[in-house]
DRENVO-42491 format. One record per residue (C-alpha): residue number from 1; residue in one letter; x, y, z negated. Coordinates in Angstrom, 2 decimals, padded with zeros to 5 digits. Each point is the difference from the previous one (the first is absolute). Layout:
N
<pt><k>NUM</k><r>a</r><east>X</east><north>Y</north><up>Z</up></pt>
...
// end
This chain:
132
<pt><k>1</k><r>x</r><east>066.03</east><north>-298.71</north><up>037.23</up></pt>
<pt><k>2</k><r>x</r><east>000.94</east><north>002.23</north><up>-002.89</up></pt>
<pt><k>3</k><r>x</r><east>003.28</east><north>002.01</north><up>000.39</up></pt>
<pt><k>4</k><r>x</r><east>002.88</east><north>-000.17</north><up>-002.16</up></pt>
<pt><k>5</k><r>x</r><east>-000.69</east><north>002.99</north><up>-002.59</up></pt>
<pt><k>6</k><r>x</r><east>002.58</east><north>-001.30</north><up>-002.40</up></pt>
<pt><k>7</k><r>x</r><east>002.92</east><north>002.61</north><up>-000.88</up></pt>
<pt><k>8</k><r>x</r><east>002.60</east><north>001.96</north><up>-002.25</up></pt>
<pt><k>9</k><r>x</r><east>000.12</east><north>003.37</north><up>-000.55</up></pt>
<pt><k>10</k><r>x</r><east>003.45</east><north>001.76</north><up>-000.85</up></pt>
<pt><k>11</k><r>x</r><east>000.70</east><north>001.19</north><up>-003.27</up></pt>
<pt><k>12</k><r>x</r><east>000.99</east><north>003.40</north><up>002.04</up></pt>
<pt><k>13</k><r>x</r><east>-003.71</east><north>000.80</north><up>001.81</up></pt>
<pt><k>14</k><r>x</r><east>-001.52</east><north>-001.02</north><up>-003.50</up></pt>
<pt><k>15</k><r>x</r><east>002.40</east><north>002.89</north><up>-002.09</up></pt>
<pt><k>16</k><r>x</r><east>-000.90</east><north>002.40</north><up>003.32</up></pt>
<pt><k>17</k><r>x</r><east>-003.99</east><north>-000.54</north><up>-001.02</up></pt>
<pt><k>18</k><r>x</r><east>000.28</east><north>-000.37</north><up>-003.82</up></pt>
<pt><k>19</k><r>x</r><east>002.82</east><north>002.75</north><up>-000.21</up></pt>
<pt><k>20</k><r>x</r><east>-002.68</east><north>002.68</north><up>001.54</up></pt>
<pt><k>21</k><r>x</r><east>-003.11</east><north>-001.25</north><up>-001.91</up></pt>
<pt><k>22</k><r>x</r><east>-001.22</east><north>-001.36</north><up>003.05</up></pt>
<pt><k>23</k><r>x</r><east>-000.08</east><north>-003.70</north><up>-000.89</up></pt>
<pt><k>24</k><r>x</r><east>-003.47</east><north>-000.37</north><up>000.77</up></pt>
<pt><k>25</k><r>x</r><east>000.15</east><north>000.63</north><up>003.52</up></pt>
<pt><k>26</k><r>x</r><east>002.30</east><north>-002.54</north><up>000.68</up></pt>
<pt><k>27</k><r>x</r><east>-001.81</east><north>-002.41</north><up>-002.04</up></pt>
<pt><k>28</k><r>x</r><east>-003.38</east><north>001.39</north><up>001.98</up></pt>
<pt><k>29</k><r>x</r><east>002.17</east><north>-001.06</north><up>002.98</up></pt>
<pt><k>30</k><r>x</r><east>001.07</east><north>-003.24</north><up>-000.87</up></pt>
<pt><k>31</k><r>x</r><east>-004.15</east><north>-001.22</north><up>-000.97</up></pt>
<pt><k>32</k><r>x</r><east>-001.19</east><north>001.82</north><up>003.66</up></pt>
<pt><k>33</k><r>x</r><east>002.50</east><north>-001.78</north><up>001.64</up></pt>
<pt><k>34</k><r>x</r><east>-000.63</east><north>-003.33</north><up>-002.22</up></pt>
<pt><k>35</k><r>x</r><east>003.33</east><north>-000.73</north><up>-000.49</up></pt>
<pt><k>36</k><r>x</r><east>001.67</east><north>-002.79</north><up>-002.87</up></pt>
<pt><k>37</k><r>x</r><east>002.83</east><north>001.22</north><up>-001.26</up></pt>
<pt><k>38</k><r>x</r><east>002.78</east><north>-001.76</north><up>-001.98</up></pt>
<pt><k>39</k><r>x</r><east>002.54</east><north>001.81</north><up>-002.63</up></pt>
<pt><k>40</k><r>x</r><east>002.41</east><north>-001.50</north><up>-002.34</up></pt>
<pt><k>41</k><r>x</r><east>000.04</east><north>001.75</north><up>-003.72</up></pt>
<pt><k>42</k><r>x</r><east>003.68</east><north>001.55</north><up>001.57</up></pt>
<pt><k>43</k><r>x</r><east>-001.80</east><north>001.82</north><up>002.16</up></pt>
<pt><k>44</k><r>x</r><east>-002.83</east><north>001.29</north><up>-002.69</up></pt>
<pt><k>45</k><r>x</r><east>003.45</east><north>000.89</north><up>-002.34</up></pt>
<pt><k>46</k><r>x</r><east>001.23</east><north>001.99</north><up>003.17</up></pt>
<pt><k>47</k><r>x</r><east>-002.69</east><north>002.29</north><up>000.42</up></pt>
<pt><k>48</k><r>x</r><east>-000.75</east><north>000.37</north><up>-003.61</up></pt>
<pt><k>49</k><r>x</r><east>003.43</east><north>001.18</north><up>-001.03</up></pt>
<pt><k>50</k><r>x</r><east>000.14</east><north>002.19</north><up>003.10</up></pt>
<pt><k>51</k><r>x</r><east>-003.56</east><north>001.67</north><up>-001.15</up></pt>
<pt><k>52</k><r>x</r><east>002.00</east><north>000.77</north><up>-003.29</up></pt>
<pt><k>53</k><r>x</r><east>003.63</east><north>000.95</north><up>001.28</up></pt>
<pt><k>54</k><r>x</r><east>-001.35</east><north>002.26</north><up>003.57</up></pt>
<pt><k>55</k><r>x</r><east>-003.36</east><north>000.74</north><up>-000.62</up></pt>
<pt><k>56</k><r>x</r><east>000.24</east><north>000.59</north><up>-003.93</up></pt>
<pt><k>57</k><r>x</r><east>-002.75</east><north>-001.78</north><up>-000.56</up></pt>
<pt><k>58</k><r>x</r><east>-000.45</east><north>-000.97</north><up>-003.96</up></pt>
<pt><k>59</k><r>x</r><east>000.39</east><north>-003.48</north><up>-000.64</up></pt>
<pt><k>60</k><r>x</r><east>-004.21</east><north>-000.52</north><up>-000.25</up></pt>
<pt><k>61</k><r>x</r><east>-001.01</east><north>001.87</north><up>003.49</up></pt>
<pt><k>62</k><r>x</r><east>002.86</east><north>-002.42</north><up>001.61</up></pt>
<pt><k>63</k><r>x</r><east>-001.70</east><north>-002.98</north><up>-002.30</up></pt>
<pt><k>64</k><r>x</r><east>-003.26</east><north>001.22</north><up>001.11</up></pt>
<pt><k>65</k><r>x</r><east>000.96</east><north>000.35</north><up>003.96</up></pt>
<pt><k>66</k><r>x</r><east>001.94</east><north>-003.35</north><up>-000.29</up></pt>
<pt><k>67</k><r>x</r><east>-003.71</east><north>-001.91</north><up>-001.42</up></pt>
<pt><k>68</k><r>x</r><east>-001.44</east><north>001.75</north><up>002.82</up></pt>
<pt><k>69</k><r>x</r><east>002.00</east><north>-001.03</north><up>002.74</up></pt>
<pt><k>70</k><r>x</r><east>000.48</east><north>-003.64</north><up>-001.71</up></pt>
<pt><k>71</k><r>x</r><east>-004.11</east><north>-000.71</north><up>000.66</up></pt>
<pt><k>72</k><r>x</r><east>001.11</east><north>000.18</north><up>004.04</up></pt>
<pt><k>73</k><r>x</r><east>002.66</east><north>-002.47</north><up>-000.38</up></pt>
<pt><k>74</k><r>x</r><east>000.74</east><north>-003.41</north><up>000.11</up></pt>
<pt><k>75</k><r>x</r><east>002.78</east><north>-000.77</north><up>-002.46</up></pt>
<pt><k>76</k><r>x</r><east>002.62</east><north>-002.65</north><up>000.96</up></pt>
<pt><k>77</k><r>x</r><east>003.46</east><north>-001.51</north><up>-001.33</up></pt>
<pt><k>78</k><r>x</r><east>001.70</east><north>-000.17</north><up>003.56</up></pt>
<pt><k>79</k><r>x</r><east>003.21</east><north>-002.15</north><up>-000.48</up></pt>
<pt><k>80</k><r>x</r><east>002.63</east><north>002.44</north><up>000.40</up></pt>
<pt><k>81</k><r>x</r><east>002.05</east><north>-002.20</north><up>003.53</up></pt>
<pt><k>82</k><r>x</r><east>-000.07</east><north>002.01</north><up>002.91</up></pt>
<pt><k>83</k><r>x</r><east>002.95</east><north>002.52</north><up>001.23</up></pt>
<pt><k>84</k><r>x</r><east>-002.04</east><north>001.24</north><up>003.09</up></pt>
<pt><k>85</k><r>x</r><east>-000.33</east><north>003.86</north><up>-001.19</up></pt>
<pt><k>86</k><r>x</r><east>002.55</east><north>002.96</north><up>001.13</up></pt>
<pt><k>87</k><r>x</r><east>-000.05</east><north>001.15</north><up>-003.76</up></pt>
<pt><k>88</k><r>x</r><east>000.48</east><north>-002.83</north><up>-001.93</up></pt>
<pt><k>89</k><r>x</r><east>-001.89</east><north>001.50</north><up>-002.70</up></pt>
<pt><k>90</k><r>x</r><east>-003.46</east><north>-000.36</north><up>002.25</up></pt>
<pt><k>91</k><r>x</r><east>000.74</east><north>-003.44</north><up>000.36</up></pt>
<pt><k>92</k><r>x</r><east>-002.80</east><north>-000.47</north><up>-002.66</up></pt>
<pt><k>93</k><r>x</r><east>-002.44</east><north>001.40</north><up>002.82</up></pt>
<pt><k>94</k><r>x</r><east>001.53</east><north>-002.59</north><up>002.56</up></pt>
<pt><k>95</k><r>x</r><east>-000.49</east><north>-002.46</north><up>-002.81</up></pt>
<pt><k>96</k><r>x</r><east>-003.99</east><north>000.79</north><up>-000.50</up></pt>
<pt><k>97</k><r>x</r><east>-000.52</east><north>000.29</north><up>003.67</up></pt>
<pt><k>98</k><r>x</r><east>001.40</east><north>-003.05</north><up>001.20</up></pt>
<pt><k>99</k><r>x</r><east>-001.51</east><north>-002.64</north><up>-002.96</up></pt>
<pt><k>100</k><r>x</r><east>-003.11</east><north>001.61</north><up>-000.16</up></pt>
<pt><k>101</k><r>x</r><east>-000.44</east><north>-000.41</north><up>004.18</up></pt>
<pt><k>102</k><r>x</r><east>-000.62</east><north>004.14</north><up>-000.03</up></pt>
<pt><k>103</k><r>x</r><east>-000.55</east><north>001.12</north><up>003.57</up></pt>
<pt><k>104</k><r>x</r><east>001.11</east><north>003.60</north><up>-000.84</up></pt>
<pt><k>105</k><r>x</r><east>002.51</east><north>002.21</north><up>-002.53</up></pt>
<pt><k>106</k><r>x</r><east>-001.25</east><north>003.45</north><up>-000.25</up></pt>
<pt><k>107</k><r>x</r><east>002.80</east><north>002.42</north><up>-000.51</up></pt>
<pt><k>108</k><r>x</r><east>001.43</east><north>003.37</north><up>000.64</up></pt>
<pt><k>109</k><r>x</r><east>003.55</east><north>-001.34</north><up>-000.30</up></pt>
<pt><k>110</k><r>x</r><east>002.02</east><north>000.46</north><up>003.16</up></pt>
<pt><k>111</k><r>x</r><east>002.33</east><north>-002.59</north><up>000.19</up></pt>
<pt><k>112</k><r>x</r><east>-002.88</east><north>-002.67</north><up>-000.95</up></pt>
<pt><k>113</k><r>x</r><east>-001.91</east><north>001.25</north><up>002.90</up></pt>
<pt><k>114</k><r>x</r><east>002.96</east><north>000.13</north><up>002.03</up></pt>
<pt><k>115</k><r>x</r><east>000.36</east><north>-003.89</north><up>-000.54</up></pt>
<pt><k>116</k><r>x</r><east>-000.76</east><north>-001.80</north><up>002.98</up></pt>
<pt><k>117</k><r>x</r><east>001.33</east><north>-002.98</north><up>-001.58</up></pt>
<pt><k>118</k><r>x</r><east>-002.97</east><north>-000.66</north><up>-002.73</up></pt>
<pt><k>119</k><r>x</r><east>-002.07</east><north>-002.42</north><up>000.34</up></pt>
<pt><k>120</k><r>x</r><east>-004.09</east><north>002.27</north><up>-000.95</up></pt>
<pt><k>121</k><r>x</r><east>-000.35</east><north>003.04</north><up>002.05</up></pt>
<pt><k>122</k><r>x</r><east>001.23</east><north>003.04</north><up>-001.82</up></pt>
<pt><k>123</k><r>x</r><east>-002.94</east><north>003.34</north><up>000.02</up></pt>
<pt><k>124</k><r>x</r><east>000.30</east><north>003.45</north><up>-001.84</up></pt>
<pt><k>125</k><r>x</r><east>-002.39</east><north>001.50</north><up>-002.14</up></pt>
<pt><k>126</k><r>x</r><east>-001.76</east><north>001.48</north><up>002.95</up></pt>
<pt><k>127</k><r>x</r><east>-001.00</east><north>-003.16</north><up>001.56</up></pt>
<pt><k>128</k><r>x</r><east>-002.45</east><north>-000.80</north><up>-002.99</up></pt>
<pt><k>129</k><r>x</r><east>-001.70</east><north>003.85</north><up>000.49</up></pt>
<pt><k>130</k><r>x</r><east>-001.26</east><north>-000.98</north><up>003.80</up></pt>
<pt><k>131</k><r>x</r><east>000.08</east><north>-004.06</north><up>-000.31</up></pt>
<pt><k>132</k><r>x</r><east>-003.84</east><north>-001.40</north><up>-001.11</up></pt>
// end
């Protein structure tokens, strides 16, 4: 029986990688650990203006990570309907999660791990590193 690999990554552990020029290893983690993982085009818009605005990245290295990263993903249109997140600007995440049938969220976002209310099973950053 194959296991649920489906999930969504947070716009925040995506920034954390990107932002430090270490993209690649989380991208190296999500192949080891053959995981499918959905985004919506907010989420891409996230980390790319955050590359720009934190990191100072110019506007082609963020283009450049963003093509990068976007080869890992599966791109959805999640209907925006659920209310389920503590910040009700993650509700997107919620959103992907639950219509895509994602078994986990990765995130380094407290109050989304915190939430023993959500319906995937929340995991930081860390999990990935030591899962395969």
């Amino acid at each position: 029986m194959q296991r649920n690999r489906r999930c969504c990554i947070d716009s925040c552990v995506w920034i954390k990688y990107a932002g430090h020029s270490k993209a690649t290893a989380l991208l190296r983690y999500i192949s080891e650990n053959r995981l499918i993982v959905f985004a919506d085009r907010y989420l891409l818009v996230e980390i790319h203006d955050a590359l720009i605005s934190v990191f100072h990245f110019s506007l082609q290295e963020a283009d450049y990570t963003i093509r990068k990263i976007e080869t890992f993903l599966i791109l959805v249109t999640p209907r925006n309907i659920y209310r389920l997140s503590p910040d009700p600007e993650d509700n997107y995440l919620y959103d992907i999660c639950i219509q895509y049938n994602c078994k986990y969220l990765i995130t380094i976002d407290k109050a989304l791990l915190l939430d023993v209310n959500a319906p995937f099973i929340r995991k930081t950053d860390a999990w990935l590193k030591k899962k395969k």
